[in-house]
MMTF fields as JSON, N, C-alpha, C and O atoms, coordinates in Angstrom:
{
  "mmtfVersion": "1.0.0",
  "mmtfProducer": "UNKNOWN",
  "numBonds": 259,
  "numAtoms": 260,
  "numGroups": 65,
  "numChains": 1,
  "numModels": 1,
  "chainsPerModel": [1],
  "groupsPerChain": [65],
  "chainIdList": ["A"],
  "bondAtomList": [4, 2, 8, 6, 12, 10, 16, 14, 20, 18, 24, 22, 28, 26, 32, 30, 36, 34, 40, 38, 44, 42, 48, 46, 52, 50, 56, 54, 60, 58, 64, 62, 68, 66, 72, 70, 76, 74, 80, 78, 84, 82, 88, 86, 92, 90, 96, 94, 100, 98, 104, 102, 108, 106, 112, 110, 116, 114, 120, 118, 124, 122, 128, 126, 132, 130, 136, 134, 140, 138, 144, 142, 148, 146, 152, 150, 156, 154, 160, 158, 164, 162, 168, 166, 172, 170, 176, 174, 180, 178, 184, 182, 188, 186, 192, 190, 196, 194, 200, 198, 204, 202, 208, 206, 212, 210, 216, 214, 220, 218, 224, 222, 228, 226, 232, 230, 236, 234, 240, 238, 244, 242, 248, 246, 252, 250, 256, 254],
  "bondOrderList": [1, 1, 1, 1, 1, 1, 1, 1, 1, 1, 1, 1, 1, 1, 1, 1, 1, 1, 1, 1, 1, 1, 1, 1, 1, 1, 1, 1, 1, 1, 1, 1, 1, 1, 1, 1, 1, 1, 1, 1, 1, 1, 1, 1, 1, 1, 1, 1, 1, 1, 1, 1, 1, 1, 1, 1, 1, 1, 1, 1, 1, 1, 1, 1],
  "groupList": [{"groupName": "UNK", "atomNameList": ["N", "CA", "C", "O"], "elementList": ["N", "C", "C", "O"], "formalChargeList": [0, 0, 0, 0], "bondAtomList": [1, 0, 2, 1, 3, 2], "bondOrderList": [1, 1, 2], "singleLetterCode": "X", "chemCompType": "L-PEPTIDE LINKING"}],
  "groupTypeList": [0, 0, 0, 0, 0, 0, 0, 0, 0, 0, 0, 0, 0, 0, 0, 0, 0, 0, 0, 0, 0, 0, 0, 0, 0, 0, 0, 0, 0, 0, 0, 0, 0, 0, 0, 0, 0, 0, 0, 0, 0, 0, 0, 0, 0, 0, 0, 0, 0, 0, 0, 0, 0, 0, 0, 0, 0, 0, 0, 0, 0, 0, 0, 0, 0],
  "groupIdList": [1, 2, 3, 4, 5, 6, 7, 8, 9, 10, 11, 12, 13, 14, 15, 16, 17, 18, 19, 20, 21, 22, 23, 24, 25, 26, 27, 28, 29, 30, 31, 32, 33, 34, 35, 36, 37, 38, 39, 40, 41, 42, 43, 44, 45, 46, 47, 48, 49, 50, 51, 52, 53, 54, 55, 56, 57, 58, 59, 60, 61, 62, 63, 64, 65],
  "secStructList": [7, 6, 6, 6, 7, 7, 6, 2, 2, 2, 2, 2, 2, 2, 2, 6, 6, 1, 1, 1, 7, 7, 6, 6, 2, 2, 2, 2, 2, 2, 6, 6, 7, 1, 2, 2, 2, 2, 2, 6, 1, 7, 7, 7, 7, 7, 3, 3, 3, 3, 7, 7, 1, 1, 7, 7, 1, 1, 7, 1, 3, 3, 3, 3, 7],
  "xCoordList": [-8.232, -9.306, -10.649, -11.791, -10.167, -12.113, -12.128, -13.17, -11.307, -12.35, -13.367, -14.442, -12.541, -13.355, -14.375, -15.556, -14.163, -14.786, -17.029, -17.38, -17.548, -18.422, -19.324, -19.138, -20.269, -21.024, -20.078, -19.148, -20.497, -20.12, -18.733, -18.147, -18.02, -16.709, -15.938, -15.054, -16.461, -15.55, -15.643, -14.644, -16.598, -16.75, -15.662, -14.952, -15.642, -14.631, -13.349, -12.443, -13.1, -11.326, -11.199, -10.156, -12.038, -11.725, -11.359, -10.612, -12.813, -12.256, -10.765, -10.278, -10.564, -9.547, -7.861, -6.741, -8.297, -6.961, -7.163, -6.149, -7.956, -8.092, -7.098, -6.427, -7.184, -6.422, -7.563, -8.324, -7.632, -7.096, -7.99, -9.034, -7.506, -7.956, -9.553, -9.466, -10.564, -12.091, -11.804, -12.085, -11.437, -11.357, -12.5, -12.191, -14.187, -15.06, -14.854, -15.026, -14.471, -13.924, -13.045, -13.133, -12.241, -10.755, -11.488, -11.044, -12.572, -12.997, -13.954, -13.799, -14.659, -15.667, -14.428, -14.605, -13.709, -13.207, -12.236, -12.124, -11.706, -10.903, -12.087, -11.939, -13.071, -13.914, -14.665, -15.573, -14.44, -14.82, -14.253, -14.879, -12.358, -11.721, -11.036, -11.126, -9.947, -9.228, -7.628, -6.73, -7.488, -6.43, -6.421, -5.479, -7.478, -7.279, -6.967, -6.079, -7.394, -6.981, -5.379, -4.76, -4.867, -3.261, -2.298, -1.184, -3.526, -2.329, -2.274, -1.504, -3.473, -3.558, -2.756, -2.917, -1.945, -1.274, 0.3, 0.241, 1.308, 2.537, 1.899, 0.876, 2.84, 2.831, 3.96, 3.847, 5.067, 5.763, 7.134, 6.882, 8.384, 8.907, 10.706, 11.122, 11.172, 12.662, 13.628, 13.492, 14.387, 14.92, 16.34, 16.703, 17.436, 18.693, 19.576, 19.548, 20.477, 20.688, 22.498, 23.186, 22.867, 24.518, 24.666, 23.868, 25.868, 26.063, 26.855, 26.746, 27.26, 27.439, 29.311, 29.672, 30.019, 31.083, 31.651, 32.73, 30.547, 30.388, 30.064, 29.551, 30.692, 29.977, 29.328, 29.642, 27.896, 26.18, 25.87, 26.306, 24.86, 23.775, 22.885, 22.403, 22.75, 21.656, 22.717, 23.595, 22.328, 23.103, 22.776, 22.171, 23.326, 23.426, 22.364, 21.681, 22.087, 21.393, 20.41, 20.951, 19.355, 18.635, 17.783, 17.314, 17.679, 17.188, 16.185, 16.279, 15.519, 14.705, 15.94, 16.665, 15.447, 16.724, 14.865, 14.889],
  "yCoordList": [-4.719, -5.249, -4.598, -5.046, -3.516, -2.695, -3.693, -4.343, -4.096, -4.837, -6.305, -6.675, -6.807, -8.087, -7.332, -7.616, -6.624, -5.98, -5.148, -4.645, -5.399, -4.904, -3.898, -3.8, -3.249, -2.115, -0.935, -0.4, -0.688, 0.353, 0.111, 1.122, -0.896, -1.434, -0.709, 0.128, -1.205, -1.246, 0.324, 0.963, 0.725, 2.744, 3.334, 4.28, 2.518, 3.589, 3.195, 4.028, 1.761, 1.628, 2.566, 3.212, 2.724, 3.225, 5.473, 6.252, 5.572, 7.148, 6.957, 7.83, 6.187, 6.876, 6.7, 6.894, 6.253, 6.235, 7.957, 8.5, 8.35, 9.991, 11.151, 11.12, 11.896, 13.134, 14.095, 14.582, 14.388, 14.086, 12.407, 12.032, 11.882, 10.843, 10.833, 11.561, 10.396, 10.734, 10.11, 9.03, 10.811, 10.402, 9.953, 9.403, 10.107, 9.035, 7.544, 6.596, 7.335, 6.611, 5.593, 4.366, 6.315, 5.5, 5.057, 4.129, 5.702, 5.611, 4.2, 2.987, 4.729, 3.255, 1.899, 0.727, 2.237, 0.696, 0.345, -0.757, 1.314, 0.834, 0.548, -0.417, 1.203, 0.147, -1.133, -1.434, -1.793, -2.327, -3.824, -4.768, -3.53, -4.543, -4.09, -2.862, -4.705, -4.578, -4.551, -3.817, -5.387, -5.638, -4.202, -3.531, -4.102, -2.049, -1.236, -0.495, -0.978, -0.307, 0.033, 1.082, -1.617, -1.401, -1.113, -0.662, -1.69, -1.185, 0.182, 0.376, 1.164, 2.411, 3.53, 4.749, 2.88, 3.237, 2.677, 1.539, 3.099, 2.667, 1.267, 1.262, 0.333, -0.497, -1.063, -1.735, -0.631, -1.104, 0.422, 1.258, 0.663, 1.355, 0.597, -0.499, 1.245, 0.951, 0.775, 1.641, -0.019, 0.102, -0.18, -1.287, 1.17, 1.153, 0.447, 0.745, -0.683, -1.929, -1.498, -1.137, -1.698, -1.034, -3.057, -3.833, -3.249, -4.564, -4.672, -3.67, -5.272, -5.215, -6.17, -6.76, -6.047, -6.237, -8.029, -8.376, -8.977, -10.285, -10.479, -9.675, -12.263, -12.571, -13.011, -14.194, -12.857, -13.704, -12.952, -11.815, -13.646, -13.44, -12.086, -11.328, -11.909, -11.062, -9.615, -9.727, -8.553, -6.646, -7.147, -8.05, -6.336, -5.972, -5.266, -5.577, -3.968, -2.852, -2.485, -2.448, -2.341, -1.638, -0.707, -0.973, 0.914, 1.906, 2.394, 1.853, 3.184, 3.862, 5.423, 6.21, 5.041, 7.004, 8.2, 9.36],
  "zCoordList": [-13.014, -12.203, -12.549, -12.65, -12.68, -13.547, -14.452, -14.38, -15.347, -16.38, -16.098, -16.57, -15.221, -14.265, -13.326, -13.524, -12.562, -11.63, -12.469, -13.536, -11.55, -12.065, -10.977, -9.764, -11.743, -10.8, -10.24, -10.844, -9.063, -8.16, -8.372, -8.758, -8.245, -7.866, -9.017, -8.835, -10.392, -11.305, -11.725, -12.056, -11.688, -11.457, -10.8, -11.143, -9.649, -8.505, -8.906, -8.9, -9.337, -10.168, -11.047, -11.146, -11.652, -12.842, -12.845, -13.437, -11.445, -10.834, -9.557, -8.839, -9.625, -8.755, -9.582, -9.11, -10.991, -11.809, -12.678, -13.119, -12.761, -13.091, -12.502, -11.471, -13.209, -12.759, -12.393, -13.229, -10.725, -9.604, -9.056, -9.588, -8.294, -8.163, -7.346, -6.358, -7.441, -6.849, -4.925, -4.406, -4.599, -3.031, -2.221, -1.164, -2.576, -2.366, -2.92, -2.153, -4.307, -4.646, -4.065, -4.089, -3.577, -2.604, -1.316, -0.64, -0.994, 1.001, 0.016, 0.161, -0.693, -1.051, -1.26, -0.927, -1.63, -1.912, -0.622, -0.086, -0.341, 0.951, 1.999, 2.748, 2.085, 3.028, 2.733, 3.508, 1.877, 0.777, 1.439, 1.922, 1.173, 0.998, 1.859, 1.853, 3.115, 3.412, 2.636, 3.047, 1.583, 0.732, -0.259, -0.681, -0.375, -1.139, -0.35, -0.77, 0.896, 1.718, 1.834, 1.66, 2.29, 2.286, 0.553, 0.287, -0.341, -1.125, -2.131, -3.072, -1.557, -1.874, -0.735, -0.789, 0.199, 1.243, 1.698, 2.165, 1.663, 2.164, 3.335, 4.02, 3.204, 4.239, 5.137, 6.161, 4.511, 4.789, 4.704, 3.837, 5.536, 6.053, 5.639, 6.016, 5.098, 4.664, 5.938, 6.801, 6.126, 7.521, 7.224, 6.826, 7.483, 7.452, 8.583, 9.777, 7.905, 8.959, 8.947, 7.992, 10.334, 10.664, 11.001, 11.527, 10.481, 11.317, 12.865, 13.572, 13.148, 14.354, 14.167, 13.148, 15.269, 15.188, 15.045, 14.565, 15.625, 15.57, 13.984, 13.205, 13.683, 12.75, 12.617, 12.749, 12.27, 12.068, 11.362, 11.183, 10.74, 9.286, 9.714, 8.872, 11.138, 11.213, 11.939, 12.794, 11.362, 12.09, 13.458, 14.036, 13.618, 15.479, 15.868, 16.845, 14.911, 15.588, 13.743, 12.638, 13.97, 12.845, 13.789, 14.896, 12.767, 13.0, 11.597, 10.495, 11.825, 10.936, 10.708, 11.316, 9.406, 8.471, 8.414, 8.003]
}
Protein backbone atom coordinates (compact mmCIF):
# COMPACT_ATOMS: atom_id res chain seq x y z
CA UNK A 1 0.00 0.00 0.00
CA UNK A 2 3.07 2.57 0.42
CA UNK A 3 3.58 2.15 -3.08
CA UNK A 4 -0.07 3.45 -4.10
CA UNK A 5 -0.26 5.45 -1.04
CA UNK A 6 1.23 8.96 -1.19
CA UNK A 7 2.62 11.86 1.22
CA UNK A 8 2.40 11.60 4.93
CA UNK A 9 0.53 8.26 4.44
CA UNK A 10 2.93 6.43 2.41
CA UNK A 11 5.99 7.72 4.94
CA UNK A 12 4.27 6.27 7.91
CA UNK A 13 3.66 2.63 5.93
CA UNK A 14 6.70 2.54 5.17
CA UNK A 15 8.12 3.60 9.24
CA UNK A 16 6.15 1.36 10.92
CA UNK A 17 7.53 -1.81 8.81
CA UNK A 18 11.20 -0.83 10.41
CA UNK A 19 12.99 -2.28 13.14
CA UNK A 20 11.53 -0.95 15.87
CA UNK A 21 8.34 0.07 14.41
CA UNK A 22 7.83 4.38 14.54
CA UNK A 23 4.84 4.42 17.04
CA UNK A 24 3.85 8.13 15.91
CA UNK A 25 3.61 6.47 12.82
CA UNK A 26 1.02 3.74 13.96
CA UNK A 27 -1.16 6.67 16.13
CA UNK A 28 -1.07 8.78 12.60
CA UNK A 29 -2.56 6.11 10.61
CA UNK A 30 -4.74 4.44 13.05
CA UNK A 31 -6.32 7.78 13.49
CA UNK A 32 -6.38 8.13 10.04
CA UNK A 33 -8.46 5.06 9.14
CA UNK A 34 -10.47 3.11 11.18
CA UNK A 35 -9.67 -0.21 9.06
CA UNK A 36 -5.74 0.37 10.18
CA UNK A 37 -6.55 0.72 13.43
CA UNK A 38 -8.16 -2.85 13.66
CA UNK A 39 -5.73 -4.44 11.63
CA UNK A 40 -2.53 -3.26 13.47
CA UNK A 41 -4.40 -4.84 16.57
CA UNK A 42 -5.90 -8.40 17.43
CA UNK A 43 -9.62 -8.38 16.66
CA UNK A 44 -10.78 -11.16 17.09
CA UNK A 45 -10.31 -13.90 20.23
CA UNK A 46 -10.07 -17.87 19.62
CA UNK A 47 -12.93 -19.53 21.35
CA UNK A 48 -12.60 -23.20 22.68
CA UNK A 49 -16.06 -24.96 21.86
CA UNK A 50 -17.08 -28.33 24.30
CA UNK A 51 -20.21 -29.83 22.50
CA UNK A 52 -22.95 -30.59 24.35
CA UNK A 53 -24.69 -34.02 24.81
CA UNK A 54 -27.73 -33.41 22.08
CA UNK A 55 -27.31 -33.66 18.46
CA UNK A 56 -27.18 -30.12 16.55
CA UNK A 57 -24.76 -28.32 14.43
CA UNK A 58 -24.18 -25.77 17.09
CA UNK A 59 -21.86 -26.85 21.06
CA UNK A 60 -23.80 -26.46 23.91
CA UNK A 61 -21.43 -24.34 25.86
CA UNK A 62 -18.33 -22.15 24.38
CA UNK A 63 -15.77 -20.58 26.76
CA UNK A 64 -12.65 -18.49 26.32
CA UNK A 65 -8.96 -20.86 27.20
Amino acid sequence: MSGIETGQTAADMKAILREPPDPEAIARLSAANPLNNSTFRTTCVATMRTPGTRQRPAPARARDR
